[in-house]
PDB file of N, CA, C and O in Angstrom:
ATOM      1  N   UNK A   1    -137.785  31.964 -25.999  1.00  0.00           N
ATOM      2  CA  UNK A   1    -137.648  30.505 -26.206  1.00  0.00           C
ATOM      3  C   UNK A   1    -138.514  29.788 -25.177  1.00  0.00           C
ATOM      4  O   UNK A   1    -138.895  30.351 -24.151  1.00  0.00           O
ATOM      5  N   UNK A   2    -138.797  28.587 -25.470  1.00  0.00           N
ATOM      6  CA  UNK A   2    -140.073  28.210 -24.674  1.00  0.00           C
ATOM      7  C   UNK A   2    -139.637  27.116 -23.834  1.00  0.00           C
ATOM      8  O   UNK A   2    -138.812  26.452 -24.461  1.00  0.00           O
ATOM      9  N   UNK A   3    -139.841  26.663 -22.708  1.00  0.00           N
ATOM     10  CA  UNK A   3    -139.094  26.287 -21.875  1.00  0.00           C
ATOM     11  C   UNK A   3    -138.556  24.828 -22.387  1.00  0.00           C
ATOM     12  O   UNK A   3    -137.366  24.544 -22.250  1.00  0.00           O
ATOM     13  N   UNK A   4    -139.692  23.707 -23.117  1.00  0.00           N
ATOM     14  CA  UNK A   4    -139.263  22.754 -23.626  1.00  0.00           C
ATOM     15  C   UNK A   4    -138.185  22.935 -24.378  1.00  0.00           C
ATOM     16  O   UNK A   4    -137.318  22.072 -24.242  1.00  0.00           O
ATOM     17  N   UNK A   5    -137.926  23.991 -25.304  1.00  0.00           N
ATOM     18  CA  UNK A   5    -137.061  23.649 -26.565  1.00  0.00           C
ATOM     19  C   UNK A   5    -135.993  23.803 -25.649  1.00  0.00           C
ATOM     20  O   UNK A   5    -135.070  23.031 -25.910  1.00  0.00           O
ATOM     21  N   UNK A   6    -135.742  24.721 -24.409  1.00  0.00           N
ATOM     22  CA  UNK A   6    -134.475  25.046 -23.577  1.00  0.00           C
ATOM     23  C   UNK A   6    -134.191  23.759 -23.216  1.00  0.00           C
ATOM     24  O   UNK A   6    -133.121  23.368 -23.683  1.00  0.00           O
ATOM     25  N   UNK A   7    -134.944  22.750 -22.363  1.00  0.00           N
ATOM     26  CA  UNK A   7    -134.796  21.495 -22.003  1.00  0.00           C
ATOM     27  C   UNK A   7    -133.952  20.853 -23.227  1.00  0.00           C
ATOM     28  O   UNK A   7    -132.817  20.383 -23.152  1.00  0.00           O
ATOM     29  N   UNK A   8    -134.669  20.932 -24.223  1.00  0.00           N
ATOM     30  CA  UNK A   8    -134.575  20.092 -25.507  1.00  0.00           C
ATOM     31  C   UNK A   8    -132.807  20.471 -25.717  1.00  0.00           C
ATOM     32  O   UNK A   8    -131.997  19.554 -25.579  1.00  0.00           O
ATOM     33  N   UNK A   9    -132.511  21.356 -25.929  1.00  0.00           N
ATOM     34  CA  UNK A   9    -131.112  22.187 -26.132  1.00  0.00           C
ATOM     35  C   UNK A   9    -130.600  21.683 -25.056  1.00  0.00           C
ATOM     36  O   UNK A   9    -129.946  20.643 -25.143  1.00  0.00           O
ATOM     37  N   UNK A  10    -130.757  22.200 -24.050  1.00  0.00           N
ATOM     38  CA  UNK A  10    -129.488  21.328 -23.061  1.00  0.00           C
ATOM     39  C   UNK A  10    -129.036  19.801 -22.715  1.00  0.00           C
ATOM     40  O   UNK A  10    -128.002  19.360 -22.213  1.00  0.00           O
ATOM     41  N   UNK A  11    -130.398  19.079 -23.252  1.00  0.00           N
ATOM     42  CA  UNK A  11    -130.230  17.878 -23.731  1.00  0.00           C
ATOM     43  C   UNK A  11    -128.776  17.147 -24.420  1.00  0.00           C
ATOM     44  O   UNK A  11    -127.844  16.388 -24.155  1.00  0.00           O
ATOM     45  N   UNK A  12    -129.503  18.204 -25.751  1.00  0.00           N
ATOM     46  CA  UNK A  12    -128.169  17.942 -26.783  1.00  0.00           C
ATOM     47  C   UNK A  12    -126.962  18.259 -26.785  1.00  0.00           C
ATOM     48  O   UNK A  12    -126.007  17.745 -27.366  1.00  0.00           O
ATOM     49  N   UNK A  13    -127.058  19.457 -25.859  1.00  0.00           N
ATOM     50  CA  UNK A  13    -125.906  20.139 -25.464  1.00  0.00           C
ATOM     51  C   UNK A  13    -124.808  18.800 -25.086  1.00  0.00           C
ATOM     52  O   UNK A  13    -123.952  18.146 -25.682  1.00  0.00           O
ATOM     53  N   UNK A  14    -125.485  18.860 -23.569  1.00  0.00           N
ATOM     54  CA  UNK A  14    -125.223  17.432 -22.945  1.00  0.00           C
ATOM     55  C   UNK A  14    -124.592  15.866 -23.244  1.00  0.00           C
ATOM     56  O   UNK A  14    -123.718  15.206 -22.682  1.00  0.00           O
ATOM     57  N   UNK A  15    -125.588  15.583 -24.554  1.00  0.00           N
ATOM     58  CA  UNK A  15    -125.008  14.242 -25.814  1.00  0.00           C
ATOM     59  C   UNK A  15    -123.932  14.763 -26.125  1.00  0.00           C
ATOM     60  O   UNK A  15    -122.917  14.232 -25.674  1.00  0.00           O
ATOM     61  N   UNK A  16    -123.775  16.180 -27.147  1.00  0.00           N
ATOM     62  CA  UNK A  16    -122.535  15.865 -27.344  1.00  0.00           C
ATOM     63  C   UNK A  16    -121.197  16.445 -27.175  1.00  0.00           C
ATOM     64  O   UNK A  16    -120.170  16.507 -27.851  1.00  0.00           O
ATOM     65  N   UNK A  17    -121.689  16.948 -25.733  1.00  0.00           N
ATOM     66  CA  UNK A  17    -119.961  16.863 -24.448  1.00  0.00           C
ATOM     67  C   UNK A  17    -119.697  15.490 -24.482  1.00  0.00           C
ATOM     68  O   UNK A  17    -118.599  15.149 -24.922  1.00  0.00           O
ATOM     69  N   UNK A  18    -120.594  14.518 -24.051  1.00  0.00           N
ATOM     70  CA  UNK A  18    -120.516  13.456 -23.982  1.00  0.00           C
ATOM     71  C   UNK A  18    -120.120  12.588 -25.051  1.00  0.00           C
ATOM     72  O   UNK A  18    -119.593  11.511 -24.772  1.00  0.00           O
ATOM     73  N   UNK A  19    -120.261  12.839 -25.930  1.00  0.00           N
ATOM     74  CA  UNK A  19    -119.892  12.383 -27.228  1.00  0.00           C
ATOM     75  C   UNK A  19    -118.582  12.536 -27.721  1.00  0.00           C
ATOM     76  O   UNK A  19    -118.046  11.690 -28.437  1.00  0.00           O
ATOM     77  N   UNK A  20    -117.854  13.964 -27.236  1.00  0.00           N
ATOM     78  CA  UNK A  20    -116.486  14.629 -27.235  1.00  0.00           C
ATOM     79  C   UNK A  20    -115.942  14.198 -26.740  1.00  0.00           C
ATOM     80  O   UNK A  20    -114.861  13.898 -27.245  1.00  0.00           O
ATOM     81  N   UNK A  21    -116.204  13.825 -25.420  1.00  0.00           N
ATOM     82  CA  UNK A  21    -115.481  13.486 -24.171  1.00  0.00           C
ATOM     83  C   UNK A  21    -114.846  11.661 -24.757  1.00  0.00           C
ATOM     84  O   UNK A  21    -113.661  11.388 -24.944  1.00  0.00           O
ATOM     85  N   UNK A  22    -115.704  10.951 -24.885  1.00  0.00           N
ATOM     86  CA  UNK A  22    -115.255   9.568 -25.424  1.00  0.00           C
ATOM     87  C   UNK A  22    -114.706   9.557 -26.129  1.00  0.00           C
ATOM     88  O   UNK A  22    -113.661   8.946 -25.907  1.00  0.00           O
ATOM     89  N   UNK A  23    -114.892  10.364 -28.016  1.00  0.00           N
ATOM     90  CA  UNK A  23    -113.729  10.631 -28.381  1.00  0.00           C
ATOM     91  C   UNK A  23    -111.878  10.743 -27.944  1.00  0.00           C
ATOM     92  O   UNK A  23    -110.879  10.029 -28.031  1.00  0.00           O
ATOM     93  N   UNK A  24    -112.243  12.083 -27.461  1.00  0.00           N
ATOM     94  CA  UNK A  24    -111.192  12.432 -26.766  1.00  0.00           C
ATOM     95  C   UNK A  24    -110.340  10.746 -25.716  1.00  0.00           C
ATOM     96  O   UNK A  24    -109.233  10.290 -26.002  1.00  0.00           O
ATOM     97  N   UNK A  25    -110.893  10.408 -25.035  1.00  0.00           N
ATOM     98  CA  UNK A  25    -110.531   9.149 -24.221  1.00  0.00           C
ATOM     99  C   UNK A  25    -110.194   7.965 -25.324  1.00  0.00           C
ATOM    100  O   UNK A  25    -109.303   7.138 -25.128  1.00  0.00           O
ATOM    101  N   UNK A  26    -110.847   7.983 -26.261  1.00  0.00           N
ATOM    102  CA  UNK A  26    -110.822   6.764 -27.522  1.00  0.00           C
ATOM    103  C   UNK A  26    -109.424   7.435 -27.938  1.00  0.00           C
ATOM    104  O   UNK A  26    -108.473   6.682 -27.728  1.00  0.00           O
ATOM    105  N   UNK A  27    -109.159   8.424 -28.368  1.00  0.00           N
ATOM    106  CA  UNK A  27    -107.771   9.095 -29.374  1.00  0.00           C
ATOM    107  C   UNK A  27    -107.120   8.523 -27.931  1.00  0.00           C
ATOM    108  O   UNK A  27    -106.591   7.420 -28.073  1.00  0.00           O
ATOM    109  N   UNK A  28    -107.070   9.007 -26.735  1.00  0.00           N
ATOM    110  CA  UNK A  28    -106.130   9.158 -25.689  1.00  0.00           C
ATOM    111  C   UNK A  28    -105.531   7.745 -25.670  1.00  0.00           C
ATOM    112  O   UNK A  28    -104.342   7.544 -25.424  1.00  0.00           O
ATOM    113  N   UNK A  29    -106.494   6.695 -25.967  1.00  0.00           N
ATOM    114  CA  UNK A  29    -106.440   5.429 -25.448  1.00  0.00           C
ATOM    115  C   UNK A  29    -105.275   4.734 -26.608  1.00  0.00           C
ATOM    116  O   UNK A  29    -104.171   4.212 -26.453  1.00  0.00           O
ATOM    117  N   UNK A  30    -106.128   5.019 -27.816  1.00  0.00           N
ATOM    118  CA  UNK A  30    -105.263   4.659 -28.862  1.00  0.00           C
ATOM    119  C   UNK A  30    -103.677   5.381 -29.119  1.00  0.00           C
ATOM    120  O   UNK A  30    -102.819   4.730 -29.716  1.00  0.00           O
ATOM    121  N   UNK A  31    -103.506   6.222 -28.812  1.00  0.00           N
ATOM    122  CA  UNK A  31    -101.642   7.009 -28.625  1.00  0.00           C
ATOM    123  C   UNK A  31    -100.972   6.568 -27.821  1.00  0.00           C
ATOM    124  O   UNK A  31     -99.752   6.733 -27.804  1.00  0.00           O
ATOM    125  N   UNK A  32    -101.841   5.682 -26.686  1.00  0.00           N
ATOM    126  CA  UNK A  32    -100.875   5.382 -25.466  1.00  0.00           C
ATOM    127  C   UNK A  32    -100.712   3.746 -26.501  1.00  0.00           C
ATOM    128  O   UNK A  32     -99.618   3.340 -26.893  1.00  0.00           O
ATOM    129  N   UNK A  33    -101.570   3.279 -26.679  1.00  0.00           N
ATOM    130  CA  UNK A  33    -101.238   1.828 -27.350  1.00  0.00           C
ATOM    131  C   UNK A  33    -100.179   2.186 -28.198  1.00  0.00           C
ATOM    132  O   UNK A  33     -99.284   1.350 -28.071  1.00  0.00           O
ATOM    133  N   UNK A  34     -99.890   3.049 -28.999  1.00  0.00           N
ATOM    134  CA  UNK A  34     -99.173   3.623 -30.451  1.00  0.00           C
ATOM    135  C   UNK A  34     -97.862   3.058 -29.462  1.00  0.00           C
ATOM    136  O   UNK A  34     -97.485   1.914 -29.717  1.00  0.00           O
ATOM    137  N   UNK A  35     -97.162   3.788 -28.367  1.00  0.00           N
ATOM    138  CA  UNK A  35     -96.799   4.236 -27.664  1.00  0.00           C
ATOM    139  C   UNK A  35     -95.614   2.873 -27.297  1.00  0.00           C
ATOM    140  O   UNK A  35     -94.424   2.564 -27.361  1.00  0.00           O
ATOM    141  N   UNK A  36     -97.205   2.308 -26.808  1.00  0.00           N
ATOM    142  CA  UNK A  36     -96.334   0.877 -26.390  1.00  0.00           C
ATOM    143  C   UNK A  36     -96.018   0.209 -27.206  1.00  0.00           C
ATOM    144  O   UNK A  36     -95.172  -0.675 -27.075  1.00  0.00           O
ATOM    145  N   UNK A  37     -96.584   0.458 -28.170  1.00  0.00           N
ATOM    146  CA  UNK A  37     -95.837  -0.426 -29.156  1.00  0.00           C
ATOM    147  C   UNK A  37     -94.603  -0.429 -30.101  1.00  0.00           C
ATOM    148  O   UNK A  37     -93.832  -1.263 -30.577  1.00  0.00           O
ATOM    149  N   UNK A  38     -94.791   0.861 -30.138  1.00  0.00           N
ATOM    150  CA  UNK A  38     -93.133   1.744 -30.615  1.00  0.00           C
ATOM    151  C   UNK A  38     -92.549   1.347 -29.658  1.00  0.00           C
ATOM    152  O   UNK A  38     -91.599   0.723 -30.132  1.00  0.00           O
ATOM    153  N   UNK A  39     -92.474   1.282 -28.231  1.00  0.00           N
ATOM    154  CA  UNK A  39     -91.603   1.092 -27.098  1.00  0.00           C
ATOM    155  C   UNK A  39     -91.211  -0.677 -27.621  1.00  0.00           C
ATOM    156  O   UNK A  39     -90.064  -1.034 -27.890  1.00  0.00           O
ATOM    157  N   UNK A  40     -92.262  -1.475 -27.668  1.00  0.00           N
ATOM    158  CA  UNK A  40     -91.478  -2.886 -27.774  1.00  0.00           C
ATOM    159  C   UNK A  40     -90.993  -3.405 -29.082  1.00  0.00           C
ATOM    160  O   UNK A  40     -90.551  -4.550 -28.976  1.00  0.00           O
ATOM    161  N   UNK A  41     -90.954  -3.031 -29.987  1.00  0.00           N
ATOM    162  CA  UNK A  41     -90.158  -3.505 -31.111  1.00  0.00           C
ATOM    163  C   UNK A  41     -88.854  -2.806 -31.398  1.00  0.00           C
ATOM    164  O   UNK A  41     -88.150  -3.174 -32.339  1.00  0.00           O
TER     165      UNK A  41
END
């Protein structure tokens, strides 16, 4: 493999941990709202 495409790959790699990761925090964010809101009614 040639060193660019390695660059190129860990790149993307990179986007989408990053991409997972916000997910993950977006779901997290939205269950805790669920949460509170079941709690006040």
């Amino acid at each position: 493999m040639s060193v660019m495409r390695r660059v190129v790959k860990a790149g993307e790699d990179r986007a989408r941990m990053a991409r997972e990761r916000q997910l993950a925090a977006a779901a997290e964010a939205e269950e805790k709202a669920e949460e509170k809101a079941a709690q006040e009614s």
